[in-house]
C-alpha positions as CSV (number, residue, x, y, z in Angstrom):
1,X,60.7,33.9,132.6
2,X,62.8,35.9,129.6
3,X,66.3,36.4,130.2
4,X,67.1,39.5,132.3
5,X,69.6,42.1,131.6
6,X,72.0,43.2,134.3
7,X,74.6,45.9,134.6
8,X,76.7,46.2,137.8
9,X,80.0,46.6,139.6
10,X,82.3,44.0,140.4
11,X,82.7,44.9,144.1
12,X,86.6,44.4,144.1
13,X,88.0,45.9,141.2
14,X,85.0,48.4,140.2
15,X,85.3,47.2,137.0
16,X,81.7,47.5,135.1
17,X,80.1,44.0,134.4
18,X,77.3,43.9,131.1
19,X,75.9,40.4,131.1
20,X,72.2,39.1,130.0
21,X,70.7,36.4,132.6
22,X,69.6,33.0,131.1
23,X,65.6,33.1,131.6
24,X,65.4,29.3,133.7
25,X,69.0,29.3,135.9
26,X,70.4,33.0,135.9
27,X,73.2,32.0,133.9
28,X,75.2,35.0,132.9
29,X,75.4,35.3,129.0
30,X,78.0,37.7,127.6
31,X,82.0,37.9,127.2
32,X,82.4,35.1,130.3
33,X,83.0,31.6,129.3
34,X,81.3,29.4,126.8
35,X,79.2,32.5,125.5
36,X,76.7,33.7,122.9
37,X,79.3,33.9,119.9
38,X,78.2,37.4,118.2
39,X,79.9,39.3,114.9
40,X,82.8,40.8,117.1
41,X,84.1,43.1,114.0
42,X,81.4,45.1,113.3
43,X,81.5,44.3,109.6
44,X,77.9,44.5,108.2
45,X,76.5,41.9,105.1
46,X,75.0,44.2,102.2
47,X,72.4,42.2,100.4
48,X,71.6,43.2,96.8
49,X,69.6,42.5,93.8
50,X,71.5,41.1,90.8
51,X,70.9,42.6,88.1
52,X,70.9,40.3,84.8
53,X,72.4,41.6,81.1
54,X,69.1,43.5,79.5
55,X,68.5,43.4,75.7
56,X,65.5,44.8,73.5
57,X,64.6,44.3,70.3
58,X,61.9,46.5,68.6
59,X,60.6,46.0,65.5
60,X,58.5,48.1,63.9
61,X,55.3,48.6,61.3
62,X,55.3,45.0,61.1
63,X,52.0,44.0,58.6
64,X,50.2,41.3,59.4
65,X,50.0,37.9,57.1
66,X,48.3,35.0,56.9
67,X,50.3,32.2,59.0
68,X,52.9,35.1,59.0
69,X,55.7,35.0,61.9
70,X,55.3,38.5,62.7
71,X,58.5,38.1,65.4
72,X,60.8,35.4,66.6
73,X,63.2,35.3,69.0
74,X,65.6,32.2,69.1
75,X,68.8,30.8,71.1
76,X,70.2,28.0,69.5
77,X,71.2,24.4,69.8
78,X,74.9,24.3,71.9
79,X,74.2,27.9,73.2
80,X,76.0,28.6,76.7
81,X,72.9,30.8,78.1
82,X,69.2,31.1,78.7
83,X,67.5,33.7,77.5
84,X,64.5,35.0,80.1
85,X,61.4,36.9,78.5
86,X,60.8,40.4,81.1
87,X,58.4,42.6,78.9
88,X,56.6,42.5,75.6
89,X,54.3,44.9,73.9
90,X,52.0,45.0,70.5
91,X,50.9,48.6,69.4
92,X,48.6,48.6,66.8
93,X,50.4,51.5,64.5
94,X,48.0,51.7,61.3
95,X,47.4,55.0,60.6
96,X,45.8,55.4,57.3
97,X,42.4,54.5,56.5
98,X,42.3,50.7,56.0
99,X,38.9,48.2,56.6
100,X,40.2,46.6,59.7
101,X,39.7,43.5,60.7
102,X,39.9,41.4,64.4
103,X,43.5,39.9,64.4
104,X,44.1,36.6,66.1
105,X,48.1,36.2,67.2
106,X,49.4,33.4,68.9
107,X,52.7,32.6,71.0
108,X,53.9,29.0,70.8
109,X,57.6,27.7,70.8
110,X,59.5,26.5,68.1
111,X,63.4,25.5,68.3
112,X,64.5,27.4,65.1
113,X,64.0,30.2,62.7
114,X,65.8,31.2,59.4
115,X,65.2,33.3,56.2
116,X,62.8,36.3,56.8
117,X,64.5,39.8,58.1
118,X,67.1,39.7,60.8
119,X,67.1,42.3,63.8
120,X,69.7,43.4,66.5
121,X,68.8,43.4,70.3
122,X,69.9,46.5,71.8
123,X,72.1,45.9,75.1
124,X,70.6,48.4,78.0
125,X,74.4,48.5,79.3
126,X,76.7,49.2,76.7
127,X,79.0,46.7,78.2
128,X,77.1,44.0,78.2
129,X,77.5,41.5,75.3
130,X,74.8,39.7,73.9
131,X,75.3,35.8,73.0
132,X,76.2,35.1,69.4
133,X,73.0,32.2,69.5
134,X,70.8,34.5,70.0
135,X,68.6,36.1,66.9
136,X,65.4,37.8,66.4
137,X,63.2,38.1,62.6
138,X,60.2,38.8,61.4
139,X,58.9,36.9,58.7
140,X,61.0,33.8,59.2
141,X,60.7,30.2,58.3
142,X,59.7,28.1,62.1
143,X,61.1,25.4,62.6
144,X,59.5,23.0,65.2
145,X,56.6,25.0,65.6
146,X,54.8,23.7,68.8
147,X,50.9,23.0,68.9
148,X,50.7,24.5,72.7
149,X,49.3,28.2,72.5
150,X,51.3,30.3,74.9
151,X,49.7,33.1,74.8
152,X,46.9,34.7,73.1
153,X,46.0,38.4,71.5
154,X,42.6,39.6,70.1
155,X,43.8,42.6,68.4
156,X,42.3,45.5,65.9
157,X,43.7,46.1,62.8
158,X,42.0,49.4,62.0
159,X,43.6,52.8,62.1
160,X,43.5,55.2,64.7
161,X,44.5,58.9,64.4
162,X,44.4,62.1,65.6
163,X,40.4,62.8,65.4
164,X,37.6,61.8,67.2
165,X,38.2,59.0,69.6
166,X,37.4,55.6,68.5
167,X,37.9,52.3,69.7
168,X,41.4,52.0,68.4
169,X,42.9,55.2,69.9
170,X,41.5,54.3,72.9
171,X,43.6,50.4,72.3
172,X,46.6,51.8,71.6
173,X,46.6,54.6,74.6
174,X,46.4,51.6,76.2
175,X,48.9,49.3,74.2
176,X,51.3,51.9,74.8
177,X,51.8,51.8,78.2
178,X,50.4,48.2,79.6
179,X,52.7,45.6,78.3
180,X,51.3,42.7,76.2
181,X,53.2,40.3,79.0
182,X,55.4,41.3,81.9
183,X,56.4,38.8,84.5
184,X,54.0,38.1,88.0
185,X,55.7,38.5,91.0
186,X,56.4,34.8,92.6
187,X,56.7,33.4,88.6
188,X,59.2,32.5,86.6
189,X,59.2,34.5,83.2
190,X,59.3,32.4,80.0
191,X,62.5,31.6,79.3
192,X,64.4,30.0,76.8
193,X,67.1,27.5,77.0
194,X,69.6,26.4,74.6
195,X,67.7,25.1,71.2
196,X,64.5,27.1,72.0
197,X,62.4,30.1,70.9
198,X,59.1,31.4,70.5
199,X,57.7,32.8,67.2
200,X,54.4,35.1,67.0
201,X,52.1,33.9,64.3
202,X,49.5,36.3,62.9
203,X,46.5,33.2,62.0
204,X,44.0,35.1,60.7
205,X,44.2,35.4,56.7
206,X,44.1,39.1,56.3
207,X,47.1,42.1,55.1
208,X,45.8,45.0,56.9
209,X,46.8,46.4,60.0
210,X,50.7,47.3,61.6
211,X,52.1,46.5,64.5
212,X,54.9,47.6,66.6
213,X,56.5,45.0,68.6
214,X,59.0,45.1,71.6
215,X,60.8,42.6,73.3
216,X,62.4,43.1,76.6
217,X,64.9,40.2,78.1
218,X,67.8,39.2,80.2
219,X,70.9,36.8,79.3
220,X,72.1,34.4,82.1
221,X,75.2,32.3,81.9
């Protein structure tokens, strides 16, 4: 039998008794005794999402290469944070004429970069400050490359413009507002710890084609 919930009068001094009956023995529970123990202050608990130090880094009209490291992002060796990949996009900019080609680009890790053309993240809070180990590039010398594809891009190097529709203006409508990676709920994103980064390698041998590339992530300590 569930417990029972009772108001009445104590018959003597008319004073108002609120108790809940135990469910096997009637046993009052309430403000008697050894009771339930409840929050007696009336204080509530606010639970909220924590919200991690956000950079980007854009880079953009990036030509392709053979073997090239279109972007790399990096945190170094003795760095105090991780670095934790959120978003990331390639939009295929090429605008004049060119004979395209199919691009392949691959993600792998690597644990160093140098040389090449340095970029600034952006902080989305202009109070947040970002690690002085971290750096992104384009064009820069990998060091310890790894062998493990992480991810994978087909892309078209052939313009699009403001004509008839082709195959390419329909890619980068398409580029532009689904991101090249973004994290699954119940995943962890990529994420970089000290004396790790990832570089994006154009391997197809071929100089045509643009690309604008964004990087989204957060710094923990």
């Amino acid at each position: 039998m569930a417990g029972v919930y009772r108001q009445s009068f104590d018959d003597t001094s008319n004073a108002q008794e609120t108790e809940i009956l135990g469910g096997t023995d009637q046993t009052k529970i309430g403000n008697i005794g050894d009771r339930l123990k409840v929050d007696a202050s009336g204080t509530t608990t606010t639970t909220t999402e924590i919200e991690q130090p956000t950079f980007g880094v854009l880079l953009q009209n990036i030509a392709t290469a053979n073997n090239k490291s279109m972007f790399s992002l990096v945190n170094a060796s003795g760095s105090s944070v991780k670095l934790k990949l959120r978003e990331f996009r390639l939009i295929n900019t090429q605008n004049t004429p060119v004979t395209g080609v199919i691009v392949d680009i691959d993600m792998y890790r690597c644990t160093n970069h140098s040389a090449g053309t340095a970029y600034t993240p952006f902080a989305y809070d202009t109070t947040d400050t970002l690690s002085g180990s971290v750096t992104a590039r384009t064009g820069g010398t990998i060091t310890g490359e790894g062998t493990v594809v992480i991810r994978h891009w087909d892309m078209s190097s052939d313009e699009w413009g403001s004509g008839a529709q082709d195959v390419e203006s329909n890619d980068h409508m398409m580029q532009m507002v689904i991101p090249s990676y973004t994290v699954l709920p119940k995943t962890k994103p990529l994420t970089l710890n000290a004396n790790e980064g990832f570089t994006l390698k154009c391997v197809t041998n071929t100089t045509t084609g643009n690309f604008d590339i964004l990087c989204v992530f957060t710094q923990e300590t």
